[in-house]
C-alpha positions in Angstrom: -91.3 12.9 -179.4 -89.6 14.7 -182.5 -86.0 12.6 -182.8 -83.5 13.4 -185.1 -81.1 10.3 -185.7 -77.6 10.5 -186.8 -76.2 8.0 -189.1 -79.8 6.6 -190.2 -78.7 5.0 -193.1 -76.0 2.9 -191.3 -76.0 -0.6 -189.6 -77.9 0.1 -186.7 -79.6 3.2 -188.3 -81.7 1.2 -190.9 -83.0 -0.4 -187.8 -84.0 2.1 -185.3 -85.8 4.8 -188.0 -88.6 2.7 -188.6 -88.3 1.0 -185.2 -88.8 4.2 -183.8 -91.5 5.6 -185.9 -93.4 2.0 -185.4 -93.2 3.5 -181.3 -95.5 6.6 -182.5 -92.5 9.0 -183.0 -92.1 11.2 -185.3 -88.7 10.7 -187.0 -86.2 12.0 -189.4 -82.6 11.6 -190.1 -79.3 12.5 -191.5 -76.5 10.4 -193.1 -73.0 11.5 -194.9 -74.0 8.6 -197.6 -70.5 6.5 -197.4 -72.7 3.0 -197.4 -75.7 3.5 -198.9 -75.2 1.3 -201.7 -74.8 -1.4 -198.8 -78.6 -2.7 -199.4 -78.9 -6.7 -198.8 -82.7 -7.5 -198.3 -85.8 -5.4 -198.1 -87.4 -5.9 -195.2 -90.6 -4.0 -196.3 -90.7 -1.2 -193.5 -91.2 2.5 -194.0 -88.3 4.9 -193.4 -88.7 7.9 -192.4 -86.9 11.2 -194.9 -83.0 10.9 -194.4 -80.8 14.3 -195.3 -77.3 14.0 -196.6 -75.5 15.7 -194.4 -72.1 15.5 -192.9 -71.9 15.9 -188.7 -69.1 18.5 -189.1 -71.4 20.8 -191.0 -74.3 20.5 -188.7 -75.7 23.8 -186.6 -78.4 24.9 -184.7 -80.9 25.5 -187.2 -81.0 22.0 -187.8 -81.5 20.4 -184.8 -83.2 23.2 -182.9 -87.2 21.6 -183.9 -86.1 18.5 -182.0 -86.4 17.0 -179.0 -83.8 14.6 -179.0 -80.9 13.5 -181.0 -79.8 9.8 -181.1 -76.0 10.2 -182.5 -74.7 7.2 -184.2 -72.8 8.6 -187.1 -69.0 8.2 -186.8 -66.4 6.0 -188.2 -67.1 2.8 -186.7 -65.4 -0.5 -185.9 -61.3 -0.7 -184.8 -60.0 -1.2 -188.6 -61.6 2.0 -189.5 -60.4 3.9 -186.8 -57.1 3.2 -187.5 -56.8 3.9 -190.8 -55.9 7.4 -190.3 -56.0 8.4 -186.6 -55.7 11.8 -187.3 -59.5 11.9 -189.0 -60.9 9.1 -186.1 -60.5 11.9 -183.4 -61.5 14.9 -186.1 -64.7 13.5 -186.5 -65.3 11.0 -183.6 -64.1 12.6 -180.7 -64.5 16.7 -181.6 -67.6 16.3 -184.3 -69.5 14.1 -181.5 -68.6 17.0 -178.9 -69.3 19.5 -180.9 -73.3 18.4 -182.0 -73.8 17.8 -178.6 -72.8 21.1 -177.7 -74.7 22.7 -180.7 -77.7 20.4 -179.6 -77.2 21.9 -175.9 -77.1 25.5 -176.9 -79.9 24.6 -179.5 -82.2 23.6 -175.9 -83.1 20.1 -176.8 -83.5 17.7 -173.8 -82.0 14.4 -174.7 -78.8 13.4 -176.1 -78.5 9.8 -176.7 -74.6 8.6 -177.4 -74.1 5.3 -178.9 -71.0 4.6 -177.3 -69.2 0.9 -177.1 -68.2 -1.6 -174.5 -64.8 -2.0 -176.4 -63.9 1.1 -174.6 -62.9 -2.0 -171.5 -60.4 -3.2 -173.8 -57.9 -5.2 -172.6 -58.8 -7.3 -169.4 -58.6 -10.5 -167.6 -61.7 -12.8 -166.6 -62.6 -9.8 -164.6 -66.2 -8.6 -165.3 -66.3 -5.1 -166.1 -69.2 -2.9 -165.1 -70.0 1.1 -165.5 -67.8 1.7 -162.8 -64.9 -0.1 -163.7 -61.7 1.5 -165.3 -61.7 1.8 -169.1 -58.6 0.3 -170.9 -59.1 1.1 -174.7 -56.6 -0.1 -177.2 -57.4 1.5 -180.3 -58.5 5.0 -181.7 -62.0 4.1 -182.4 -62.2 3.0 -178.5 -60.4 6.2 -177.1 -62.8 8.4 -178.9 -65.5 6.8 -177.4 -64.0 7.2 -173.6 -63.4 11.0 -174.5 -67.0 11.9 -175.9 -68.3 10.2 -172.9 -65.8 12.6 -171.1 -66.8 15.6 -172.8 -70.4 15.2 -173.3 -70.8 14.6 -169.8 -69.2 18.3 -168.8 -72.1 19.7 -170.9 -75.0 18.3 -168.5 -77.4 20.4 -167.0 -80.7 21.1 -165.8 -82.1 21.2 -169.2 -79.8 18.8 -171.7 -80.0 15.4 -170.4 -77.6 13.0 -172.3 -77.0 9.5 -172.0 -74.3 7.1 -172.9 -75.1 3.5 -174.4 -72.0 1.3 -174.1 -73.4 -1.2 -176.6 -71.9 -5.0 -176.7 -70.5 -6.0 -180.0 -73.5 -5.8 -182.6 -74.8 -8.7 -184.8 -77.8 -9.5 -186.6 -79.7 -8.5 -190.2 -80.3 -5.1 -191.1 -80.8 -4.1 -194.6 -77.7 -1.8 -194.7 -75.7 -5.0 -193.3 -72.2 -5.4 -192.0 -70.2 -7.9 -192.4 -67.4 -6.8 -190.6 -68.8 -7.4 -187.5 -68.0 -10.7 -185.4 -71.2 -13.1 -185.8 -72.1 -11.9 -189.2 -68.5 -12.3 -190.7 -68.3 -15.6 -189.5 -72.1 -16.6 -190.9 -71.3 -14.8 -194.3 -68.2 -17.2 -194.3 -70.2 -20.6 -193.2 -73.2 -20.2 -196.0 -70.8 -18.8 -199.2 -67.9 -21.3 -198.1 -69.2 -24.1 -195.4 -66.4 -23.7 -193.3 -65.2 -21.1 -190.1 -61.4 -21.4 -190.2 -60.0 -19.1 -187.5 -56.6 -18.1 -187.8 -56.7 -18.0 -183.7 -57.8 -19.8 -180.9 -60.8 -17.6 -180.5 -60.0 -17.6 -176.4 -60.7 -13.6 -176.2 -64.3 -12.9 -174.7 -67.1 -10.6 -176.6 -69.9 -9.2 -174.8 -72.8 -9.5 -178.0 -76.1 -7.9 -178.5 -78.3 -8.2 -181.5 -79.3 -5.3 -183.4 -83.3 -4.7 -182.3 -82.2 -5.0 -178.6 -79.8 -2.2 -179.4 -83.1 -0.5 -180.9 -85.0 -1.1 -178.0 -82.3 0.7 -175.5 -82.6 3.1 -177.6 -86.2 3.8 -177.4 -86.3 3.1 -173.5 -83.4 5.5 -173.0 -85.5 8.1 -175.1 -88.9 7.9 -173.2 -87.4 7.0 -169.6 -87.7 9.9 -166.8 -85.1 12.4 -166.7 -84.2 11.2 -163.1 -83.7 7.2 -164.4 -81.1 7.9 -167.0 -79.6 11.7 -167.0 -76.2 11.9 -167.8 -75.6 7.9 -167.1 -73.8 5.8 -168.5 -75.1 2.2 -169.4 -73.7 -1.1 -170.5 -75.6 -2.4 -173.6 -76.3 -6.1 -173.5 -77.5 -9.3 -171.4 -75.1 -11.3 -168.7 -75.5 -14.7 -170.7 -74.1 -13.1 -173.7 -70.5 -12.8 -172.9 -69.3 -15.2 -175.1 -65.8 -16.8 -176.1 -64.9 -16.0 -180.1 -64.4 -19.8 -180.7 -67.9 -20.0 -179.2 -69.6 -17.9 -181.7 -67.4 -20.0 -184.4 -69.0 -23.1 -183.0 -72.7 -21.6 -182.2 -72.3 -20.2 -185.9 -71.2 -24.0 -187.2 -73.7 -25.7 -185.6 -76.4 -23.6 -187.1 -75.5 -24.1 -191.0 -75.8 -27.2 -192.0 -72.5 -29.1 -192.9 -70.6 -26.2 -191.8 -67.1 -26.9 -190.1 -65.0 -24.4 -187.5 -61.0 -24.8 -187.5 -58.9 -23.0 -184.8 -55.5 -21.6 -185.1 -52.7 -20.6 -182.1 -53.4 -17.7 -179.6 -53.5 -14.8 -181.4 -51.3 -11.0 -180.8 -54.8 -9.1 -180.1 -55.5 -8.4 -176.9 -59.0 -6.8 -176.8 -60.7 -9.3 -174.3 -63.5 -8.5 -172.1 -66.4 -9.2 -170.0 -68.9 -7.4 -169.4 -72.0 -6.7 -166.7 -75.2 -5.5 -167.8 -76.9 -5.5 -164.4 -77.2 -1.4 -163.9 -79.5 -0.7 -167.3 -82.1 -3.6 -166.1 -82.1 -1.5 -162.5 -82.6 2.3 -164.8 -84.5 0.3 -167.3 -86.8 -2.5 -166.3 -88.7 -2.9 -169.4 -85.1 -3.6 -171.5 -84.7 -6.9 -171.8 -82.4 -9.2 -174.5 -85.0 -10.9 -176.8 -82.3 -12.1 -179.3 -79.3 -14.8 -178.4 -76.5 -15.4 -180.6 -78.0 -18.7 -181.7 -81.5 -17.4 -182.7 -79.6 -14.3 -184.7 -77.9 -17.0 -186.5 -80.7 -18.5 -187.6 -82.4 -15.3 -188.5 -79.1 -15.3 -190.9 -79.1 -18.6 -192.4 -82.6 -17.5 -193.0 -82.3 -14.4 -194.7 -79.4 -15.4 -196.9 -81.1 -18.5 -198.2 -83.9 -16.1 -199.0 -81.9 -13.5 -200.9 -79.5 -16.6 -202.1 -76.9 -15.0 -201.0 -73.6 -15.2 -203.3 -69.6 -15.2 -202.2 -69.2 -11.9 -204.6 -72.1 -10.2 -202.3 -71.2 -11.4 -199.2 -67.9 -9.9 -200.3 -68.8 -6.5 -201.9 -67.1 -3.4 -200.1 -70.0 -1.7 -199.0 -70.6 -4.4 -196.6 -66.7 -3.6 -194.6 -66.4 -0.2 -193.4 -63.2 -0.3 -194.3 -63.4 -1.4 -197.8 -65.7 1.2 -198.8 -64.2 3.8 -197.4 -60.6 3.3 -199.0 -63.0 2.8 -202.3 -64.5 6.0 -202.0 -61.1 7.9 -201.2 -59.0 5.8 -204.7 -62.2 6.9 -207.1 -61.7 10.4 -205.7 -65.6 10.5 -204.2 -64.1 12.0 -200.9 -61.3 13.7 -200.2 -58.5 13.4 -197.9 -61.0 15.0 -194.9 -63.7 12.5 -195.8 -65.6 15.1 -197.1 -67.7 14.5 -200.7 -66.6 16.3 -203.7 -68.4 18.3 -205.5 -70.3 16.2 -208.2 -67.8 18.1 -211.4 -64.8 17.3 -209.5 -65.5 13.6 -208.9 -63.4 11.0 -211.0 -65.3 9.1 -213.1 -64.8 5.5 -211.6 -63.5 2.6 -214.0 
């Protein structure tokens, strides 16, 4: 299968390319560039060719030798998103519309939509399946409600799309984030040997490690039309709804001599369980290989490999956020998050 990915050089991106290609397809991708000098570890994998090119600005010509997109490029994580809401829905909500319907007219077959479980939001002990009512309670989490909205008006006999609500993501990747629950608070133990949590860590996270994420991927790629068109499937395993002190303490007990300190309940209400019973039924070959203590190891590893430094861990590239305001005060993008032209770039001090 020819599969054009979105976002390859991000987070997950870095991951699935090779990933992909490794599962005999042939792969390309495209990337706007914000992180790119966000490289931690080389992992020694070929990637496949990665165009810079901004979602807003893509068209038919280049998607229409494909047979599937997998979409992952938009502003990601909650801090991000509500930087300035106004850009959030520009290029979350209407850019992810608009490629899928410039995919559809295009006539390519599978859409895959990385969407996210935080679109439950706010909730109670209640377990929170496919079916249940979405509650997001930030920009980033609205946009994803209304792509899956949109998208899903755009189904037919011939464009197939499929939603991935994917747990919270942890685990190494090359282009690494550390703004992301398990790996901030890993980053944290090795540079500092401590966790301090400035709440009680009571809200649940659904997690799911990176490669599982890949595999979904994959399976939702190759499965029969009939198995996934136009669903919409919770990323992740059952045993991995976990409490946020609980990551604190899985994260403690796995680097050695750290300690975890809790604070008082905290203001944010995102809390939320989450069922993953409906893609093991669509998908029986996905399964969770990774738990939140193995990808803790595979941290502590990699960071004792790479010796990794407070001033590393810390570098912007690394927080979505960060980076971003970085690129916008050196005048690299402007105030549409679009790069300048090369001459009208300020020189950075």
């Amino acid at each position: 299968m020819k599969v054009l990915i979105t976002g390859a050089d991000g987070y997950i991106g870095a991951v699935l390319a090779p990933y992909l290609a490794e599962h005999g397809h042939e792969v390309s991708g495209i990337d706007c560039g914000f992180y790119r000098n966000g490289w931690l570890y080389d992992d020694g994998r070929r990637r496949p060719p990665v165009a810079t090119q901004d979602i807003r600005r893509i068209d038919a010509a280049d998607v229409v030798d494909y047979d599937a997109v997998v979409h992952l490029a938009e502003l990601s994580n909650d801090p991000l998103g509500e930087h300035d809401q106004r850009l959030t829905y520009d290029i979350n909500h209407r850019g992810s519309v608009e490629l899928a319907r410039t995919c559809q007219a295009a006539g390519l077959h599978r859409f895959i939509y990385t969407s996210s479980c935080s679109v439950y939001g706010a909730g109670s002990d209640e377990i929170k399946s496919e079916t249940s009512l979405p509650h997001p309670q930030t920009a980033y989490a609205r946009c994803k409600t209304m792509v899956e909205r949109d998208v899903q008006a755009l189904a037919d006999e011939r464009f197939s799309p499929v939603f991935l609500r994917n747990a919270t993501a942890y685990g190494a990747s090359p282009r690494m984030r550390f703004d992301i629950v398990l790996n901030n608070l890993a980053g944290h133990a090795w540079t500092g040997g401590e966790i301090k949590m400035t709440s009680d860590g009571t809200p649940w996270r659904p997690l799911v490690h990176v490669n599982d994420i890949c595999e979904a991927i994959r399976l939702a790629l190759e499965a029969p039309r009939e198995a996934v068109h136009n669903q919409v499937f919770n990323v992740g395993s059952d045993e991995q709804n976990y409490r946020i002190r609980e990551i604190a303490e899985i994260i403690a007990g796995t680097f050695p001599g750290c300690v975890a300190t809790f604070g008082p309940p905290s203001g944010d209400s995102r809390s939320y369980r989450v069922s993953f019973a409906k893609i093991h039924r669509h998908l029986p070959a996905f399964r969770c290989r990774w738990t939140a203590e193995r990808g803790a190891r595979q941290l502590r590893d990699i960071f004792q490999r790479i010796e990794l430094s407070k001033e590393v861990f810390g570098y912007r590239a690394y927080t979505r956020l960060l980076q971003l305001k970085y690129l916008l005060a050196t005048r690299q993008i402007d105030e549409e998050f679009y790069f300048r032209e090369a001459a009208e770039r300020a020189t950075p001090a």
